[in-house]
C-alpha positions in Angstrom: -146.6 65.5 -114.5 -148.7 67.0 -112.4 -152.7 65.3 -111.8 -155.7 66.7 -111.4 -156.1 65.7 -107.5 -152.7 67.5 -106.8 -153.8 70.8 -108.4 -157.1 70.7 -106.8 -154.8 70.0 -103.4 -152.6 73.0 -104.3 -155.5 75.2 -104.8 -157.7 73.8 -102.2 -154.8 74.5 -99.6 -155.0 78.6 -100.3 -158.5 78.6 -99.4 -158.4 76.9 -96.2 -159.3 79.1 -93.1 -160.1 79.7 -89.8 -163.4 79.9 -88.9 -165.4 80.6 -85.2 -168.2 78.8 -84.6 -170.9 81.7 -84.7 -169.8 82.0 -88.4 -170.7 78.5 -89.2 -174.2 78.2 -87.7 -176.2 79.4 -90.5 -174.1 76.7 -92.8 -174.9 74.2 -89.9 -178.6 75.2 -90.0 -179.0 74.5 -94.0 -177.0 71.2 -93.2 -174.3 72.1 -95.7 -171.1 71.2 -93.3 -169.2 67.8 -93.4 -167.1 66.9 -90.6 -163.6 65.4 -91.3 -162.0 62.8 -88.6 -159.0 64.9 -87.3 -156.8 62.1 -88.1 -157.6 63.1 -91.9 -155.7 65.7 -93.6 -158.3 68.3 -94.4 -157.3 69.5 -97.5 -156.7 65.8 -99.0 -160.0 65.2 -98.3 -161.4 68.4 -99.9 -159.4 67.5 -103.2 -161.0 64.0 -103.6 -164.3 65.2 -102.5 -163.8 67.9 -105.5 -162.3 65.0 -107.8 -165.2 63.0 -107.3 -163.2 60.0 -105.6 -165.8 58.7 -104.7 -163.8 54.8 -103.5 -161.9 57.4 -101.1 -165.2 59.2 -100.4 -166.9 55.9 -99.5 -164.3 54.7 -97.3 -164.0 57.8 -95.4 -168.2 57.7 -95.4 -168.3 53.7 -94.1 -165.7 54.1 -91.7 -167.3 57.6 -89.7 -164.2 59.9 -90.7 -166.5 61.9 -92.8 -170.2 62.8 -91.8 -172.5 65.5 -91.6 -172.3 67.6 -88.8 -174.6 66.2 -86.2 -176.0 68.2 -83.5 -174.4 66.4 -80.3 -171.2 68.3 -81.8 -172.4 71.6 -82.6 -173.4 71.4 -79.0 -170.1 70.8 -78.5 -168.4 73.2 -80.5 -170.9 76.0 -79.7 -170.2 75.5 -75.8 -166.5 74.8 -76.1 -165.5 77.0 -78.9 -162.7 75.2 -80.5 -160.3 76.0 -83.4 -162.4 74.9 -86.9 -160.9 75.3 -90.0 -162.7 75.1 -93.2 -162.4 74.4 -97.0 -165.4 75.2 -99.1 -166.2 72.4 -101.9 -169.5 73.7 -102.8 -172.1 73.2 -102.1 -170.5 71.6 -98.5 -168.0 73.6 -95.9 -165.8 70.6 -94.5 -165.1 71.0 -91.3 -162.0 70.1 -88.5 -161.9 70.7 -85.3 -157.8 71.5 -84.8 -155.7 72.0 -81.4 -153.7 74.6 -83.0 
């Protein structure tokens, strides 16, 4: 049988994208993007964000893997321009700076 978090994975994984970081200032601006730890699996994140698990939430939250976007990195990303991909689980864009 298949649960609620696995559907929400399997839909969440179409919807993932590639984003540059011009396209995500506005987002940044209105404080609406969530940076995931890059040892987290993006989309597994997004599906118990939208699940509302929130034990998994918290432990990502406590621990630093999950945050709002601060503005040392958008420094960052804005003068390094790195690969981000993206999820939407409204009303946040998560966020995850890739190598590839």
């Amino acid at each position: 049988m298949t649960t609620p978090l696995e559907l929400m994975r399997d839909q969440l994984n179409t919807e993932t994208a590639k984003a540059d970081w011009a396209e995500l200032l506005p987002f940044f601006a209105k404080g609406q993007l969530i940076l995931v730890a890059t040892q987290l699996d993006l989309v597994e994140v997004a599906a118990h964000i939208a699940t509302d698990n929130a034990e998994h939430i918290h432990t990502w939250m406590t621990s630093g893997q999950l945050v709002k976007l601060d503005d040392d990195t958008a420094l960052d990303w804005e003068q390094r321009k790195p690969a981000i991909w993206t999820v939407v689980v409204a009303p946040w864009i998560l966020v995850q700076e890739r190598g590839h």
